[in-house]
C-alpha positions as CSV (number, residue, x, y, z in Angstrom):
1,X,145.3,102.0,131.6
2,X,147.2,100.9,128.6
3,X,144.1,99.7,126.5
4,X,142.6,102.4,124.8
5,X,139.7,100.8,123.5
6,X,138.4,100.6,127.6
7,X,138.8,104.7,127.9
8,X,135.6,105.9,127.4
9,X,137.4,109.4,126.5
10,X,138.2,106.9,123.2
11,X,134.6,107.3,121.5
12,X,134.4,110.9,121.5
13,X,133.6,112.8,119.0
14,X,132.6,116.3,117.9
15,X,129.3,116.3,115.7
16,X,128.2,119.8,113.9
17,X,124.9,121.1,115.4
18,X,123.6,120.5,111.5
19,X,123.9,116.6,111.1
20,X,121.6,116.0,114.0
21,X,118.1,114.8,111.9
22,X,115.3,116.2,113.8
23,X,112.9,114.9,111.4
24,X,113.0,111.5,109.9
25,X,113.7,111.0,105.8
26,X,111.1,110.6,103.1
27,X,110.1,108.1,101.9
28,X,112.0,106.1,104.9
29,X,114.0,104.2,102.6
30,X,115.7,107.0,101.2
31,X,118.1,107.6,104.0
32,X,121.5,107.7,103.1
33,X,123.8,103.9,104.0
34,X,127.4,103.8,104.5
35,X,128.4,99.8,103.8
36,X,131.7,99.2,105.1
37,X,133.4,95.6,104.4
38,X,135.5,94.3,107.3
39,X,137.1,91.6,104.8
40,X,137.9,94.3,102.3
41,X,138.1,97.2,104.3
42,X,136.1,99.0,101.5
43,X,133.7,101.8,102.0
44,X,130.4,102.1,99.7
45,X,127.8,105.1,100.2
46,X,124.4,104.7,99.0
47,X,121.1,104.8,100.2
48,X,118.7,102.5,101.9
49,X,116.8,101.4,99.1
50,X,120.0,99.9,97.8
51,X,120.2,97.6,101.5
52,X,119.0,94.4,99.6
53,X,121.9,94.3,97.1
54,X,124.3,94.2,100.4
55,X,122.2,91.3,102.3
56,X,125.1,88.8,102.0
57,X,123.8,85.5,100.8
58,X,122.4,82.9,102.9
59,X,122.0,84.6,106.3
60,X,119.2,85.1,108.5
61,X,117.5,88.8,109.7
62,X,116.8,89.3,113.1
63,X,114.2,92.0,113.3
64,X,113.0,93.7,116.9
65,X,108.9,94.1,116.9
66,X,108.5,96.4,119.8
67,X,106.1,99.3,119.7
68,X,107.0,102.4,121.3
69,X,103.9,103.2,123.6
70,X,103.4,107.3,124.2
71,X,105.2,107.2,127.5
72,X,105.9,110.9,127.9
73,X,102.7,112.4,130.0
74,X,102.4,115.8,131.2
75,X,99.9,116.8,134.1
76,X,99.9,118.5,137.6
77,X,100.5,118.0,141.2
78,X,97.9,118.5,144.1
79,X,98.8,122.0,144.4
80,X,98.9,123.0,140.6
81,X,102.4,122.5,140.3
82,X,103.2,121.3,136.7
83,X,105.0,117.7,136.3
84,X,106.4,116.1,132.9
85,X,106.7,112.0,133.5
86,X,108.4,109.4,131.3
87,X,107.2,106.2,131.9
88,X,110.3,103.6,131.6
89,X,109.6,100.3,132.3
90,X,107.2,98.2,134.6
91,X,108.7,96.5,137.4
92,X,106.2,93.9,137.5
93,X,102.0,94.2,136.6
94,X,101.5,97.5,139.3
95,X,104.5,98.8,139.9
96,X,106.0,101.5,137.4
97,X,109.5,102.8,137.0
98,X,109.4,106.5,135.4
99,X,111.4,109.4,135.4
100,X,109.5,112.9,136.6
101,X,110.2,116.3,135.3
102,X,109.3,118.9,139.0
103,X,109.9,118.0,142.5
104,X,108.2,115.4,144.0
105,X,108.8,113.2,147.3
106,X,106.7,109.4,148.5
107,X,102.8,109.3,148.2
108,X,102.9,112.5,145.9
109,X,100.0,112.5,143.8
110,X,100.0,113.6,140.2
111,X,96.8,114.2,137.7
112,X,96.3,113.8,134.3
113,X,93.8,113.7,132.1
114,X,91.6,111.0,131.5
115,X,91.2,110.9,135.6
116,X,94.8,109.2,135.9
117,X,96.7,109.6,138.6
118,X,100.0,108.4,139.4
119,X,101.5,108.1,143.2
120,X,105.2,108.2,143.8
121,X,106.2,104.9,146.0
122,X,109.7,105.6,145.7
123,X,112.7,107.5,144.9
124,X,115.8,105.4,143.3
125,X,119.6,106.5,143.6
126,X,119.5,107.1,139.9
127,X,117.2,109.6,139.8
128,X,113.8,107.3,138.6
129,X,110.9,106.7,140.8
130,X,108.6,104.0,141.1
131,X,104.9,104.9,141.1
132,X,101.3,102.9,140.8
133,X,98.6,104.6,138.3
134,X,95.0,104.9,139.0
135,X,91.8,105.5,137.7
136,X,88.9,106.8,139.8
137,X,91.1,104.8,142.7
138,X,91.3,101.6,141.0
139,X,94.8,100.4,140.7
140,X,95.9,99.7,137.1
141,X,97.7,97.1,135.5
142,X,100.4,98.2,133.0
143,X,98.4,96.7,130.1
144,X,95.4,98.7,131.7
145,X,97.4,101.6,131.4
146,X,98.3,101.4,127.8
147,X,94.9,102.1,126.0
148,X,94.8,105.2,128.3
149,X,98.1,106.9,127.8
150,X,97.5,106.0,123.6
151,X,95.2,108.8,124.1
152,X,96.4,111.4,126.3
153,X,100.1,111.0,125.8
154,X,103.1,111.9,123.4
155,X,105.3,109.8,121.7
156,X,108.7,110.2,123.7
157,X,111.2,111.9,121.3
158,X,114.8,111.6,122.4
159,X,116.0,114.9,124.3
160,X,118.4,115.7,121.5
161,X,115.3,116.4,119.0
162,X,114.8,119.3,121.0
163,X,111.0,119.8,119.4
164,X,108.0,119.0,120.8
165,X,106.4,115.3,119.3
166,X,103.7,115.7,116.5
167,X,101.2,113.7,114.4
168,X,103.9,112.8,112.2
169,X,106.1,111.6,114.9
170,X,103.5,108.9,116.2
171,X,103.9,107.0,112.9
172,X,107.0,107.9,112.0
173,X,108.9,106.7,115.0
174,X,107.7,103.5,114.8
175,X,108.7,100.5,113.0
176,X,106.5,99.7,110.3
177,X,106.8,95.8,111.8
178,X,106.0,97.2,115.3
179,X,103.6,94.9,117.1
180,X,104.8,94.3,120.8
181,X,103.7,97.6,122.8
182,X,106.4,98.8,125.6
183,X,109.6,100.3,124.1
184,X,110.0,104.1,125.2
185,X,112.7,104.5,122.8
186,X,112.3,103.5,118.9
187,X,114.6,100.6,117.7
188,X,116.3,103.0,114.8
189,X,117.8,100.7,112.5
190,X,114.0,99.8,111.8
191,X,112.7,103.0,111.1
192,X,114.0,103.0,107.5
193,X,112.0,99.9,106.1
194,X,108.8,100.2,104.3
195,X,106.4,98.3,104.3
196,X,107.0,97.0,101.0
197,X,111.3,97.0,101.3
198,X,110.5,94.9,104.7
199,X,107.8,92.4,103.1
200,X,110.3,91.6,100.5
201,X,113.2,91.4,102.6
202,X,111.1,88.8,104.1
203,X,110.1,86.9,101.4
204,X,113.5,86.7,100.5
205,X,115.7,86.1,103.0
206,X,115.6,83.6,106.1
207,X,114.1,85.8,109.1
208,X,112.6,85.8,112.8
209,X,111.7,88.5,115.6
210,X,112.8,89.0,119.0
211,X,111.3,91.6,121.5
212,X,112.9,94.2,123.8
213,X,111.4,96.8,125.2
214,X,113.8,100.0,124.6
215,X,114.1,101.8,127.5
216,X,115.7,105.7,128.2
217,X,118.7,103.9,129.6
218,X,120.0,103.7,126.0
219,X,120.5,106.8,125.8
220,X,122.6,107.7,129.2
221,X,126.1,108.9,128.4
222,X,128.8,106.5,130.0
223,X,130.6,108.6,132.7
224,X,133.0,106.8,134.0
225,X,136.7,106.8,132.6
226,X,136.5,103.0,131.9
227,X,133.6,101.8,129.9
228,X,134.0,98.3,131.8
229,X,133.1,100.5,135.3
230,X,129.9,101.4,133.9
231,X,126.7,100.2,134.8
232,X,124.5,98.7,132.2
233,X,120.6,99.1,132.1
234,X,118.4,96.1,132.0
235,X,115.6,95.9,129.4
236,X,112.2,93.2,128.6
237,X,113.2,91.2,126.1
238,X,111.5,87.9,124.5
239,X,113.1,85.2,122.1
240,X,110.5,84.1,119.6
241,X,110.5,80.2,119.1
242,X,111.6,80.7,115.5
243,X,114.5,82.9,116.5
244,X,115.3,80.2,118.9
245,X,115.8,78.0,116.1
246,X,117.3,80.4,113.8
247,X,120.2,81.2,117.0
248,X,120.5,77.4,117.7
249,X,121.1,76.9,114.0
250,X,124.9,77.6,112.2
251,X,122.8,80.1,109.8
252,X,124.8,83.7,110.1
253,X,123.0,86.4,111.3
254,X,122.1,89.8,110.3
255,X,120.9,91.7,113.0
256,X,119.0,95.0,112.6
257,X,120.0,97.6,115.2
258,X,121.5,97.2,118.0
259,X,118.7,96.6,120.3
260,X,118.3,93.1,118.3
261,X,122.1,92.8,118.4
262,X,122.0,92.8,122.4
263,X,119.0,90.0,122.8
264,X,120.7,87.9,120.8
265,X,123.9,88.1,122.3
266,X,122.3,87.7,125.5
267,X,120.7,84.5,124.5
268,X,123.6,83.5,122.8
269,X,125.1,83.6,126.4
270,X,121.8,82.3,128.3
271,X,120.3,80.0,125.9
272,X,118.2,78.8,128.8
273,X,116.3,82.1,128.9
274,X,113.7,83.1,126.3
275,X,112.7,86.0,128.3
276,X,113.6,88.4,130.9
277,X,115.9,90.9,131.2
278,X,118.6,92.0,129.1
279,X,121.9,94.0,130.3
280,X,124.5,93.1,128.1
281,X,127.2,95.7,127.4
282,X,129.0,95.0,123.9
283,X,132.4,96.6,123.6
284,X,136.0,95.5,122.4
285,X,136.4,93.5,125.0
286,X,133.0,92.2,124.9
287,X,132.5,91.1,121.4
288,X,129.5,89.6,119.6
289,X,129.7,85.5,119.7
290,X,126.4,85.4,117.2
291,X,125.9,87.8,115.3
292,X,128.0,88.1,112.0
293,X,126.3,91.8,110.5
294,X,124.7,94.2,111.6
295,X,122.9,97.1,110.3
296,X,122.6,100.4,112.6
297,X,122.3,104.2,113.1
298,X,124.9,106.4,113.6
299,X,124.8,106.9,117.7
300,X,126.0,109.7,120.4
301,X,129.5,110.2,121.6
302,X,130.5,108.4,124.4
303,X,127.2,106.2,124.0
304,X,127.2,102.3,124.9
305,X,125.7,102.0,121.5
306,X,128.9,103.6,120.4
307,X,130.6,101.3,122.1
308,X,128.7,98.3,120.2
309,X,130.0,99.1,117.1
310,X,133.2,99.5,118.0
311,X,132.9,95.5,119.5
312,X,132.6,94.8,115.7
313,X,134.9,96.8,114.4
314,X,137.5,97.9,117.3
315,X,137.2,101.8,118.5
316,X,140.0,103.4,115.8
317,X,137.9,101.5,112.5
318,X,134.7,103.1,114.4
319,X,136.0,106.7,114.6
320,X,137.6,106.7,111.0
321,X,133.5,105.4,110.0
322,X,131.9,107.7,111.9
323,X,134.6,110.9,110.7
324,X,133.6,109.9,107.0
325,X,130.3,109.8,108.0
326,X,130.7,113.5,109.3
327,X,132.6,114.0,105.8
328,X,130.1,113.2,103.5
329,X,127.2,114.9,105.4
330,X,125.2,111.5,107.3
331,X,122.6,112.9,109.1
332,X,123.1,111.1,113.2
333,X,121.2,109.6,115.5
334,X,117.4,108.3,115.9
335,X,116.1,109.9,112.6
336,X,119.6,110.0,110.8
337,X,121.0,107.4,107.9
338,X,122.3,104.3,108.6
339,X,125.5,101.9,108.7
340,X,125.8,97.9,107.7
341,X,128.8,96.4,108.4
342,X,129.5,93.0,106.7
């Protein structure tokens, strides 16, 4: 293998314990942003609220509405044995892919409040299960499912947070444009917009939103040696008729997060398909078609995400970013600062 930029051994990196944010910055806006300039090669620090003086002129945002629903439900097995289950996805209206904390084999049953139950149909190779939810033995829809779990379930926290969710966390971890419930996994770029940054971002500034679901897949390490022998996850996504028009146009695009990044690169390749499901892998090799900018966190090593921003800005640029990141103290990963590159 001559091609360094296909070793995933190539987006390592070590991060002190420190710079992982376990809580999220306040006000959102006042997270720190590293601009970096391809054209230039210049590198500006600042801070979030500076974000509109670095929109460059004439290009459309491409925002991602979904909601992250509390997928994260703890409850108990037949016998008392305690389970922890992440919902990930629905397969289709009944059937649920999830991940469960505790042993459990097909037709296992497993209670929560509220009278919920879930029954395992299924064990997958890579470690998920499918199940069906009830209530008092009526078989829910995933919609039906939703109001429930808003009440007795916890906002899903990435594993690295390493606290358990609270009352901040079910506002906080959330975009404050969120509208399209289903994402277990918050699209981060968003989370540093206010309310009033984001209204006048769009007052200002050509925009449209696009829809995918985050699911925990983004945050599986890649394990192979060669990036290209991974196997991507597939998330929901929707294309909004105005971001249809905005991605047929010539307009240049901004796209916040990656999330965004990968739906409309995936249209961009499908325009035939305004929905369904998503499993492009962006890397050097794979590079954006689209999108011109984009604006992002600061992601885990060895992470396709990672691997995104290096299709932008090649794998070297994106270690020399991230090691001044490290250098001038940017806080990593879902509650960390972010990084635009124009």
């Amino acid at each position: 293998m001559n091609n360094p930029e296909l070793l995933t051994s190539s987006y390592d990196f070590i991060l002190p314990d420190e710079l992982i944010a376990t809580h999220p910055a306040s006000p959102r806006d006042h997270a720190k942003l590293l601009v970096y300039n391809r054209r230039t090669n210049e590198i500006k620090h600042c801070h979030f609220y500076d974000f509109e003086k670095y929109i460059p002129k004439d290009c459309a945002l491409i925002f991602n509405d979904t909601k992250v629903i509390k997928a994260r439900l703890y409850g108990h097995k037949l016998s008392g044995g305690k389970i922890e289950l992440l919902i990930n996805k629905p397969l289709d209206a009944n059937n649920i892919n999830v991940y469960i904390r505790g042993k459990v084999k097909d037709e296992t049953k497993i209670l929560f409040d509220e009278d919920l139950e879930a029954v395992v149909l299924k064990l997958n190779d890579d470690g998920s299960r499918v199940v069906n939810f009830f209530q008092k033995n009526k078989l829910l829809r995933f919609e039906d499912i939703l109001p429930i779990i808003d009440r007795i379930g916890h906002i899903p926290l990435p594993p690295y947070i390493q606290r358990e969710d609270n009352a901040e966390d079910a506002s906080e971890y959330q975009s404050v444009f969120a509208r399209q419930e289903g994402a277990v996994a918050a699209p981060t770029a968003s989370l540093h917009f206010t309310e009033e940054q984001h209204e006048r971002v769009c007052k200002n500034h050509d925009h449209a939103f696009i829809t995918l679901h985050v699911g925990s897949g983004t945050f599986k390490p890649v394990e192979a040696q060669t990036i290209t022998d991974h196997p991507m996850h597939s998330e929901y996504y929707e294309i909004s008729n105005k971001a249809k028009e905005l991605l047929d146009s010539d307009k240049p695009i901004l796209s916040i997060g990656t999330t965004s990044t990968r739906t409309v690169e995936f249209y961009a390749r499908h325009k035939e398909m305004q929905r369904g499901e998503a499993n492009l892998f962006l890397h050097p090799n794979n590079k954006p078609i689209r999108v011109n900018y984009l604006l992002t966190n600061f992601h885990l090593p060895k992470s396709t995400l990672l691997m995104l921003v290096a299709s932008f800005v090649g794998v070297e640029k994106a270690q020399q970013l991230y090691a001044n990141a490290i250098k001038n103290n940017y806080r990593f990963y879902s509650y960390g600062d972010a990084m635009l590159i124009l």
